[in-house]
PyMOL Python script that loads the backbone (N, CA, C, O; Angstrom):
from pymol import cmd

cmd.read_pdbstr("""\
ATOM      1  N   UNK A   1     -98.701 -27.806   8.961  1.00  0.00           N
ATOM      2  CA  UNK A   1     -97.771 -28.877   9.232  1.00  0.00           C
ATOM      3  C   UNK A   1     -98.574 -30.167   9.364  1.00  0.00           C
ATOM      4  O   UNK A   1     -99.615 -30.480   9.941  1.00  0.00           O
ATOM      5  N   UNK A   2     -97.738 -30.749   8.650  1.00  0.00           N
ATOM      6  CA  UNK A   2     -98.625 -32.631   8.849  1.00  0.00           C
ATOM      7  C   UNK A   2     -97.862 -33.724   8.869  1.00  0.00           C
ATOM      8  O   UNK A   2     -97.316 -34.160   7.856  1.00  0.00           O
ATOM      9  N   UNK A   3     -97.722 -34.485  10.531  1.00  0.00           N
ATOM     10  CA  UNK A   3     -96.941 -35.585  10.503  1.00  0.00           C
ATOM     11  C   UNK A   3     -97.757 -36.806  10.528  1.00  0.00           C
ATOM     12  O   UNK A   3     -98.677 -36.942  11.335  1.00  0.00           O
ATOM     13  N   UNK A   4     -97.416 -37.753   9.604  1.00  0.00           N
ATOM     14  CA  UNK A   4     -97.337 -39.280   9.518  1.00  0.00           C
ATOM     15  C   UNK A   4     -96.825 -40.034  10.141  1.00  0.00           C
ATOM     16  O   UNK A   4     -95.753 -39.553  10.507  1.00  0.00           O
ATOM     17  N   UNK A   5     -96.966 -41.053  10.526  1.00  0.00           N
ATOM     18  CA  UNK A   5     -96.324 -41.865  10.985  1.00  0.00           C
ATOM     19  C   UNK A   5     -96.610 -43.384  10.263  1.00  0.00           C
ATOM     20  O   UNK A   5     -97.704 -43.930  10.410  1.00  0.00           O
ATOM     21  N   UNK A   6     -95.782 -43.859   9.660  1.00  0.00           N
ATOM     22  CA  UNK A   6     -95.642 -45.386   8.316  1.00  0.00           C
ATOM     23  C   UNK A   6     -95.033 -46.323   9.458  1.00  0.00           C
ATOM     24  O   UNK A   6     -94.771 -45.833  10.556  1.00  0.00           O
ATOM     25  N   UNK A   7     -94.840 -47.488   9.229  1.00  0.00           N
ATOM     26  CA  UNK A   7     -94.285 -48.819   9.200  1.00  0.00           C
ATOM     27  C   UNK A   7     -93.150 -48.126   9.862  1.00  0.00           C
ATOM     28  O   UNK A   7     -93.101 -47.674  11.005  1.00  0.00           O
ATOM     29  N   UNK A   8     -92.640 -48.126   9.334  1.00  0.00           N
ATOM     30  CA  UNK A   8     -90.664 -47.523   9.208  1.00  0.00           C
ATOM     31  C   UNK A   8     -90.419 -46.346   9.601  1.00  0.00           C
ATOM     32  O   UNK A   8     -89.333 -46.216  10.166  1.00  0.00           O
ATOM     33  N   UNK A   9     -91.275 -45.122   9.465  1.00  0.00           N
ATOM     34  CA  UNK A   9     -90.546 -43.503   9.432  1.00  0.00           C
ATOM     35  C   UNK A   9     -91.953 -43.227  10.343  1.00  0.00           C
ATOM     36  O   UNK A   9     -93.006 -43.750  10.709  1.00  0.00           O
ATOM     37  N   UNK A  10     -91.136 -41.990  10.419  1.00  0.00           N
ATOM     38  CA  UNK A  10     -92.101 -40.548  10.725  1.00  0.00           C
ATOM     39  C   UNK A  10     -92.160 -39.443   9.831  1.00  0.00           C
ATOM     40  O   UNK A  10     -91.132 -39.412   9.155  1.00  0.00           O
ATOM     41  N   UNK A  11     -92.914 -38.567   9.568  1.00  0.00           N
ATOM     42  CA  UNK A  11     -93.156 -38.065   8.439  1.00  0.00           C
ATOM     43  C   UNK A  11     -93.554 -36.462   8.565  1.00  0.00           C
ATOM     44  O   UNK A  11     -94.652 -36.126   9.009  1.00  0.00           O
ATOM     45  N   UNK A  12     -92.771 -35.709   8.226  1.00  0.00           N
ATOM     46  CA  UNK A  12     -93.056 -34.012   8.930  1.00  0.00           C
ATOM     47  C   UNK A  12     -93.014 -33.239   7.170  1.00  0.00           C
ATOM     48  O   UNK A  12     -92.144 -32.927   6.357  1.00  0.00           O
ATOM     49  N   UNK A  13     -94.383 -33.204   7.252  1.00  0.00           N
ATOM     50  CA  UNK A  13     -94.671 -31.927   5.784  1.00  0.00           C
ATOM     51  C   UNK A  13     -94.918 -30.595   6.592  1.00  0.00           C
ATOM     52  O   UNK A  13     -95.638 -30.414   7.574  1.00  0.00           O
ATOM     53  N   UNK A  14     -94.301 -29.919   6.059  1.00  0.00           N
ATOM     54  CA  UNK A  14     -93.986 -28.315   6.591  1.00  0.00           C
ATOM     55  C   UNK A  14     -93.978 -27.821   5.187  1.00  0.00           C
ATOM     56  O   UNK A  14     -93.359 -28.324   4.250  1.00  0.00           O
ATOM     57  N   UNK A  15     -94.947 -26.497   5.155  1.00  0.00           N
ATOM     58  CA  UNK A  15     -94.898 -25.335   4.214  1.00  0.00           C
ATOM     59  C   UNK A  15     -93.431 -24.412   3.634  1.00  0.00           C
ATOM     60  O   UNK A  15     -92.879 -23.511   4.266  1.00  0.00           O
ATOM     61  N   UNK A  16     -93.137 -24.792   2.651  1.00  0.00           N
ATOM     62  CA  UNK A  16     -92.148 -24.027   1.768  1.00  0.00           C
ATOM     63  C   UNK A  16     -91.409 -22.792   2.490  1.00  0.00           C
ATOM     64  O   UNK A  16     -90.189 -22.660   2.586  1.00  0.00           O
ATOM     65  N   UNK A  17     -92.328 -21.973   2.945  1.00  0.00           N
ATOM     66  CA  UNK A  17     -91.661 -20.612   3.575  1.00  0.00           C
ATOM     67  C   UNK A  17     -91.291 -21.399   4.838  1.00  0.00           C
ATOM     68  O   UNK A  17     -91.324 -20.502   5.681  1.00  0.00           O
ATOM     69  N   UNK A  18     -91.080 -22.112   5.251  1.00  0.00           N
ATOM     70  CA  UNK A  18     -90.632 -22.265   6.511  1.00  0.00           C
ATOM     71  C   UNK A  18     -89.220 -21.644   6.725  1.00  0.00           C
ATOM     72  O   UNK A  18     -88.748 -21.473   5.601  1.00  0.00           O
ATOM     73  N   UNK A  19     -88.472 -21.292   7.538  1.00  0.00           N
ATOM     74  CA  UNK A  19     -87.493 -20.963   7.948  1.00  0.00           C
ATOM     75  C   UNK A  19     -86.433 -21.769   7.896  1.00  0.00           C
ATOM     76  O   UNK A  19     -86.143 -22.466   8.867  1.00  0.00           O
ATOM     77  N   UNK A  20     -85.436 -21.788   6.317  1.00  0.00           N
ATOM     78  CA  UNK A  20     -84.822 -23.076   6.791  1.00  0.00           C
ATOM     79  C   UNK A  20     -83.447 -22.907   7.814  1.00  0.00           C
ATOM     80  O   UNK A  20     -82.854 -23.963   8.035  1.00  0.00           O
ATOM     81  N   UNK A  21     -83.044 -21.999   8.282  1.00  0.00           N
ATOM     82  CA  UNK A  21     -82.021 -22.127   9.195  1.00  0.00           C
ATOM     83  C   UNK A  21     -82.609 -22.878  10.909  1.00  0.00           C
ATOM     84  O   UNK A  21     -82.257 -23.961  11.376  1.00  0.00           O
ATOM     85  N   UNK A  22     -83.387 -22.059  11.408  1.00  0.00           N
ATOM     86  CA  UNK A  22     -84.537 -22.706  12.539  1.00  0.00           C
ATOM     87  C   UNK A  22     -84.727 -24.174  11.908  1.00  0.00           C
ATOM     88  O   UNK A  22     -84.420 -24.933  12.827  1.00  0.00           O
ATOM     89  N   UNK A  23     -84.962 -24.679  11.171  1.00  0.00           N
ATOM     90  CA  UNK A  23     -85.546 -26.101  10.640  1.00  0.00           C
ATOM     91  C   UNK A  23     -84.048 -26.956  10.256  1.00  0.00           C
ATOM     92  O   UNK A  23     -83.949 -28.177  10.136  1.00  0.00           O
ATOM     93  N   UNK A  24     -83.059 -26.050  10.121  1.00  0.00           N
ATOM     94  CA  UNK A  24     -81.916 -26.840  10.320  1.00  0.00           C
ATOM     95  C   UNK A  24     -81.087 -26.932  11.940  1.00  0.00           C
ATOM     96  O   UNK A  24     -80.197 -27.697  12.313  1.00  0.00           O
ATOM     97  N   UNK A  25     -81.774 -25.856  12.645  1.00  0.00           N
ATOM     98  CA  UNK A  25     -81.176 -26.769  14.697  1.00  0.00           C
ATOM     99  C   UNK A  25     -82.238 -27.703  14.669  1.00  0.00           C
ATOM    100  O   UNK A  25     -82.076 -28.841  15.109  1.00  0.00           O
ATOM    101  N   UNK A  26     -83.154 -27.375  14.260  1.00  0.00           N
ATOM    102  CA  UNK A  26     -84.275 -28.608  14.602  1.00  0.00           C
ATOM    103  C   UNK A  26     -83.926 -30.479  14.472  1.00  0.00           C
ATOM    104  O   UNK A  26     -84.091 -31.493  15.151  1.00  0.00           O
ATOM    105  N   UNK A  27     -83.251 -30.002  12.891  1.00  0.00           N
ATOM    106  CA  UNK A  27     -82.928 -31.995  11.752  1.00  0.00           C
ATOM    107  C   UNK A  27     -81.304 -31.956  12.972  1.00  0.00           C
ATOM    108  O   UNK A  27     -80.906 -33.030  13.423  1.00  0.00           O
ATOM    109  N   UNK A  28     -80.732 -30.924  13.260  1.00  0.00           N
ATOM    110  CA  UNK A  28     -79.397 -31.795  14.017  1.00  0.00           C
ATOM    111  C   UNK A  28     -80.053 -31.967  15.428  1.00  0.00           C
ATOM    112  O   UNK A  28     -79.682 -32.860  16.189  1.00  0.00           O
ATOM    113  N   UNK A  29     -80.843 -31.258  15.682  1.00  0.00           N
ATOM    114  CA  UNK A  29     -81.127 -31.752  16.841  1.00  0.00           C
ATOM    115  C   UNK A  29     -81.864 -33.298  17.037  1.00  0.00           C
ATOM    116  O   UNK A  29     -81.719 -34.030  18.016  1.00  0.00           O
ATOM    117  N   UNK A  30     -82.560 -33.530  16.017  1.00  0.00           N
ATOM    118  CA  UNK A  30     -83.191 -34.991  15.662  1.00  0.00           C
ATOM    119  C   UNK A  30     -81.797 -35.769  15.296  1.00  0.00           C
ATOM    120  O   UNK A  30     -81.728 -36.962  15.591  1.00  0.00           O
ATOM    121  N   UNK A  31     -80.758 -35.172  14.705  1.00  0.00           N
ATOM    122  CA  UNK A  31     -79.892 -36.119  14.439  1.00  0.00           C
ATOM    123  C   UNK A  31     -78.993 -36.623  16.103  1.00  0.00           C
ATOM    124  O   UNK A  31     -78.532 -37.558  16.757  1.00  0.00           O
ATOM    125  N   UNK A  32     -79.164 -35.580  16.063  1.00  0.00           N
ATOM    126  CA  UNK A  32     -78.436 -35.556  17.894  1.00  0.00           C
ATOM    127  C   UNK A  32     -79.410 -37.071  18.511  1.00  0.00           C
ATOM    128  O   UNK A  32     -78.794 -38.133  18.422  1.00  0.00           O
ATOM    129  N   UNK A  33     -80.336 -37.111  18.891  1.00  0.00           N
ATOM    130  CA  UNK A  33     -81.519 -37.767  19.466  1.00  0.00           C
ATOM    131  C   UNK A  33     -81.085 -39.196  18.775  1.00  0.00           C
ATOM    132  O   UNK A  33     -80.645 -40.209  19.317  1.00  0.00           O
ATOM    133  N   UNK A  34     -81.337 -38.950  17.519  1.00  0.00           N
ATOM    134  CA  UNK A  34     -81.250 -40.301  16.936  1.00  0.00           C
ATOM    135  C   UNK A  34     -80.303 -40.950  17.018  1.00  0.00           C
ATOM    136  O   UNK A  34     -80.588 -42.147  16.964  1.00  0.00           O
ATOM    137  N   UNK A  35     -78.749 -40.656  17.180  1.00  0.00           N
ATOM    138  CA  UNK A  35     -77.604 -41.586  17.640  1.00  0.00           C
ATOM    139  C   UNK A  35     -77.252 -41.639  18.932  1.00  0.00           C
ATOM    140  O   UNK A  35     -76.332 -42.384  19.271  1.00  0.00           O
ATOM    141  N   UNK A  36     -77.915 -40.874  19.834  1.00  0.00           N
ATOM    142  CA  UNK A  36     -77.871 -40.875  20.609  1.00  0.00           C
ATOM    143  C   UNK A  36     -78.562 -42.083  21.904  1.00  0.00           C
ATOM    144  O   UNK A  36     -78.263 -42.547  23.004  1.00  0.00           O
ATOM    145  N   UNK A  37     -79.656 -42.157  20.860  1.00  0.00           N
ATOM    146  CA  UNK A  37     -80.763 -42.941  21.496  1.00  0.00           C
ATOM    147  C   UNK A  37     -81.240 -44.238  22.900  1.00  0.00           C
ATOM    148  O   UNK A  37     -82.062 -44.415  23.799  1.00  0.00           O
ATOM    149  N   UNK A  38     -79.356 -45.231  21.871  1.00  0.00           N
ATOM    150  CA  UNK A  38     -79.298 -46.262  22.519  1.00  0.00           C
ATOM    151  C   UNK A  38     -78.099 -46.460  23.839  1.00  0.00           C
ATOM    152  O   UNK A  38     -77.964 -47.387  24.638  1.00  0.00           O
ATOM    153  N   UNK A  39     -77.173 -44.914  23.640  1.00  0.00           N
ATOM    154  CA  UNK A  39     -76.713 -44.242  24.328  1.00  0.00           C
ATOM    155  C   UNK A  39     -76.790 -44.881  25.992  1.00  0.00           C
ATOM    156  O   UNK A  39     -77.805 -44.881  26.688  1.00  0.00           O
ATOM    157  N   UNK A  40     -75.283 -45.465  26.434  1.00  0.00           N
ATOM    158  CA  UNK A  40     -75.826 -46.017  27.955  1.00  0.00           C
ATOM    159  C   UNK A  40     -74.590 -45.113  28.813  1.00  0.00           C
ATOM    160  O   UNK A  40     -74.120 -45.578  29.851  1.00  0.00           O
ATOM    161  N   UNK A  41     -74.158 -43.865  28.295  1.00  0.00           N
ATOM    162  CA  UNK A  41     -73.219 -43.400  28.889  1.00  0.00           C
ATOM    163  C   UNK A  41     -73.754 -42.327  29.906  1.00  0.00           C
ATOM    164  O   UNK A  41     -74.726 -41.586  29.758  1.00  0.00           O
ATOM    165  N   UNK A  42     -72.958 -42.408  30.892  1.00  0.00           N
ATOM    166  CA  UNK A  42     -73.169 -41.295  31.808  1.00  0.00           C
ATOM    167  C   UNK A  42     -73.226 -39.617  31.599  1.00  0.00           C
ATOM    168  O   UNK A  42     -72.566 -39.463  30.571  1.00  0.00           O
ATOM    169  N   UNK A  43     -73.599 -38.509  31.970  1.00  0.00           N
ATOM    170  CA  UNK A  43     -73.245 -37.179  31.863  1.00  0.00           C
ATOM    171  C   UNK A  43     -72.078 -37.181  31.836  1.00  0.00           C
ATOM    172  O   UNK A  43     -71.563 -36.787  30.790  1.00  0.00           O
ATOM    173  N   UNK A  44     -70.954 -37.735  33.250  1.00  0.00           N
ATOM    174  CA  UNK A  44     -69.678 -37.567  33.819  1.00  0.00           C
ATOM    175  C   UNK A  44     -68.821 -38.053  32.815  1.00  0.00           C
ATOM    176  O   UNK A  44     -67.852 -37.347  32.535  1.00  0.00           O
ATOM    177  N   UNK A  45     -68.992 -39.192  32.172  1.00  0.00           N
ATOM    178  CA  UNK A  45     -68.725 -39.484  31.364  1.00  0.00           C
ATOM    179  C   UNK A  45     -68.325 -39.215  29.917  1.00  0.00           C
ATOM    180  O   UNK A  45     -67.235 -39.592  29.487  1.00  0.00           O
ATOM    181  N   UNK A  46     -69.541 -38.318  28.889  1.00  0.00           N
ATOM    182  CA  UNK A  46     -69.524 -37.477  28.066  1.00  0.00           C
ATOM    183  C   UNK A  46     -68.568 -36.168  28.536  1.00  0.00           C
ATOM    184  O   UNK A  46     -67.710 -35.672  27.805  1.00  0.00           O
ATOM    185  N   UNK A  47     -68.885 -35.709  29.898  1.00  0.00           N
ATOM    186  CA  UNK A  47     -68.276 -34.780  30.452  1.00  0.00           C
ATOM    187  C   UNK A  47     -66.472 -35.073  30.009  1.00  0.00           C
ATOM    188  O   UNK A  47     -66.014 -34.794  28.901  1.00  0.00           O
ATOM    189  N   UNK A  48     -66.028 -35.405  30.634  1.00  0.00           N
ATOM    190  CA  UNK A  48     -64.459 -35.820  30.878  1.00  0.00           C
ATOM    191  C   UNK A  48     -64.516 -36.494  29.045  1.00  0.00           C
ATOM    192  O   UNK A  48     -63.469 -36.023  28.601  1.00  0.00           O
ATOM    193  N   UNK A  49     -64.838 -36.888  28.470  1.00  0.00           N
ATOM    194  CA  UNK A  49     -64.681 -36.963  26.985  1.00  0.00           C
ATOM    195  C   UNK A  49     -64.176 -35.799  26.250  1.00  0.00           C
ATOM    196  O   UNK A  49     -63.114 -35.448  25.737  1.00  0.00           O
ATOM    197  N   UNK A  50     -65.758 -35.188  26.458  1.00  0.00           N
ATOM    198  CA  UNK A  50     -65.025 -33.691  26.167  1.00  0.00           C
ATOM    199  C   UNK A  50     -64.326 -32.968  26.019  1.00  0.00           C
ATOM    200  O   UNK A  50     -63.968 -32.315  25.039  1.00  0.00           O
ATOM    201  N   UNK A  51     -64.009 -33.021  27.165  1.00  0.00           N
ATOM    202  CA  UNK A  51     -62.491 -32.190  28.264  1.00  0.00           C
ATOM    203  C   UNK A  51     -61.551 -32.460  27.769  1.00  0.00           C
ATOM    204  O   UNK A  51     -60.759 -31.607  27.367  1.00  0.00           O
ATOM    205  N   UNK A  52     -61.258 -34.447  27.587  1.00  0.00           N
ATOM    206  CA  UNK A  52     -60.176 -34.888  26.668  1.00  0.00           C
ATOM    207  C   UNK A  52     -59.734 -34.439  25.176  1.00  0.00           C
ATOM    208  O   UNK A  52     -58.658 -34.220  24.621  1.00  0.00           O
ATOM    209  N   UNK A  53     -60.989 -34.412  24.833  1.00  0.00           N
ATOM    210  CA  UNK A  53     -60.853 -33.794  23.361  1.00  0.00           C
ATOM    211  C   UNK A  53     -60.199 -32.115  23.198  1.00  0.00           C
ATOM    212  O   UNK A  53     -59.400 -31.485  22.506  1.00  0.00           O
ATOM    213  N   UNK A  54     -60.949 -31.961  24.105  1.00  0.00           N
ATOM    214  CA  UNK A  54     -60.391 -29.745  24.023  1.00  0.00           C
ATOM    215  C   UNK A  54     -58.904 -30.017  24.377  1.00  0.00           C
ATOM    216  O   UNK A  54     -57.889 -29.476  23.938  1.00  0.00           O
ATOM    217  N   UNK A  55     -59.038 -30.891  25.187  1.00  0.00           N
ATOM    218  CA  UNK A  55     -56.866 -30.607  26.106  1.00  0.00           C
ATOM    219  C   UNK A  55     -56.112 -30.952  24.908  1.00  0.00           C
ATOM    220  O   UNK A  55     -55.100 -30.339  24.570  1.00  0.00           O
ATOM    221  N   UNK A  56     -56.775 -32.273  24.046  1.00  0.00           N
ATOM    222  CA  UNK A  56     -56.061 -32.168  22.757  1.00  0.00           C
ATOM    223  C   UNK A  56     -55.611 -31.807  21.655  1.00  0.00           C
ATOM    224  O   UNK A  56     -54.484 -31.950  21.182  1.00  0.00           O
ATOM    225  N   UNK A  57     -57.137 -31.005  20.969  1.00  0.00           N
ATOM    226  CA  UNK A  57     -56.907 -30.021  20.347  1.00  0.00           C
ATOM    227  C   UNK A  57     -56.096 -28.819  20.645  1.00  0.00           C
ATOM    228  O   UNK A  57     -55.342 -28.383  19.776  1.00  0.00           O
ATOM    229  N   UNK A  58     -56.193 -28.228  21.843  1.00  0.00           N
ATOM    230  CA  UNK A  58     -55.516 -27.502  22.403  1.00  0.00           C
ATOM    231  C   UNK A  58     -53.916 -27.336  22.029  1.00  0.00           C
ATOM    232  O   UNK A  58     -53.249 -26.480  21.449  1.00  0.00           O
ATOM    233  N   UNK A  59     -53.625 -28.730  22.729  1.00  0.00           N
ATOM    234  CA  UNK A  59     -51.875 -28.808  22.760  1.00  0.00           C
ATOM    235  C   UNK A  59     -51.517 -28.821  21.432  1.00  0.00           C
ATOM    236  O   UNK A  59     -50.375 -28.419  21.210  1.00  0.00           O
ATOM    237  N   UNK A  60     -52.579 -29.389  19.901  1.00  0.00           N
ATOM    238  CA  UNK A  60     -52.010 -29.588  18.525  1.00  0.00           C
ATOM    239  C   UNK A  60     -51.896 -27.886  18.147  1.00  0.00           C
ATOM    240  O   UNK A  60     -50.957 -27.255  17.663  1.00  0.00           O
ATOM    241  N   UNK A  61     -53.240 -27.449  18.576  1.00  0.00           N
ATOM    242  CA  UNK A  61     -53.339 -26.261  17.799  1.00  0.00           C
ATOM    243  C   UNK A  61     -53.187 -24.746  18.791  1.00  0.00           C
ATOM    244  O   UNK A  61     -53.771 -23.671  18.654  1.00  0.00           O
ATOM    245  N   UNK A  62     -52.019 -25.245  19.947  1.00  0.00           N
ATOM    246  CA  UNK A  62     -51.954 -24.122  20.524  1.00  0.00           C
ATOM    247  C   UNK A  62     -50.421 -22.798  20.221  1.00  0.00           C
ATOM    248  O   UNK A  62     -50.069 -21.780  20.817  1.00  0.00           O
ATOM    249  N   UNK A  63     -50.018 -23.375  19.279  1.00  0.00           N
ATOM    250  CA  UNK A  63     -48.938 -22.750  18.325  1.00  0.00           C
ATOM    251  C   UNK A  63     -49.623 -21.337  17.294  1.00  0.00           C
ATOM    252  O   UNK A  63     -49.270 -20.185  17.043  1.00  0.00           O
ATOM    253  N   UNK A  64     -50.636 -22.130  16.971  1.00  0.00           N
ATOM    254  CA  UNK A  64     -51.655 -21.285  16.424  1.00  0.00           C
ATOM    255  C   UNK A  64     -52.015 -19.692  16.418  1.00  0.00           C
ATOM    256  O   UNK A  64     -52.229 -18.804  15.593  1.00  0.00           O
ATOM    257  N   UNK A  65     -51.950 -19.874  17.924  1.00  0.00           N
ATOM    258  CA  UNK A  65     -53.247 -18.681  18.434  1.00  0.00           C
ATOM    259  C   UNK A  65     -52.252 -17.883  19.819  1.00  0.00           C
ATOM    260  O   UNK A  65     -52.563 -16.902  20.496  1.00  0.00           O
ATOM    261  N   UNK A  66     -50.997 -18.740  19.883  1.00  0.00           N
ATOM    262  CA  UNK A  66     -50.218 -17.925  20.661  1.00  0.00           C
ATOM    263  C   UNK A  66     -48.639 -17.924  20.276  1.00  0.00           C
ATOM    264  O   UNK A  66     -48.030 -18.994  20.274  1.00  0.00           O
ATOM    265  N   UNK A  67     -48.057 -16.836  19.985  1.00  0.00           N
ATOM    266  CA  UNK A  67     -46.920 -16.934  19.340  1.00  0.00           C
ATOM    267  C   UNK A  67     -45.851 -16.571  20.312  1.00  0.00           C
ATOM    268  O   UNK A  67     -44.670 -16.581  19.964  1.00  0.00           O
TER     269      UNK A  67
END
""", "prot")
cmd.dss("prot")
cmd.show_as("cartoon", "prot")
cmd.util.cbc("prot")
cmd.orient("prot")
């Protein structure tokens, strides 16, 4: 493995056999990081986001899965 670091990027050469499923949690996990970065939100915050989102999905798609 050999990282660079340029002007602009960072730079990760990894050998062919690498594992690409393992090397794909790795790039979302960098993707995670990277929008995350400038990020000024709380845990509690993300928390109760969350929550909002499931209660919603929920009520659209709870016809679904219970008859």
């Amino acid at each position: 493995m050999l990282i660079e670091r340029t002007n602009n990027e960072v730079i990760i050469r990894l050998p062919s056999n690498v594992d690409t499923e393992g090397l794909q949690r790795l790039v979302d996990y960098l993707s995670y990081k990277e929008a995350t970065s400038k990020s000024q939100a709380k845990q509690s915050d993300v928390d109760k986001l969350a929550k909002e989102v499931k209660r919603g999905w929920w009520t659209k798609n709870r016809s679904r899965f219970i008859k």
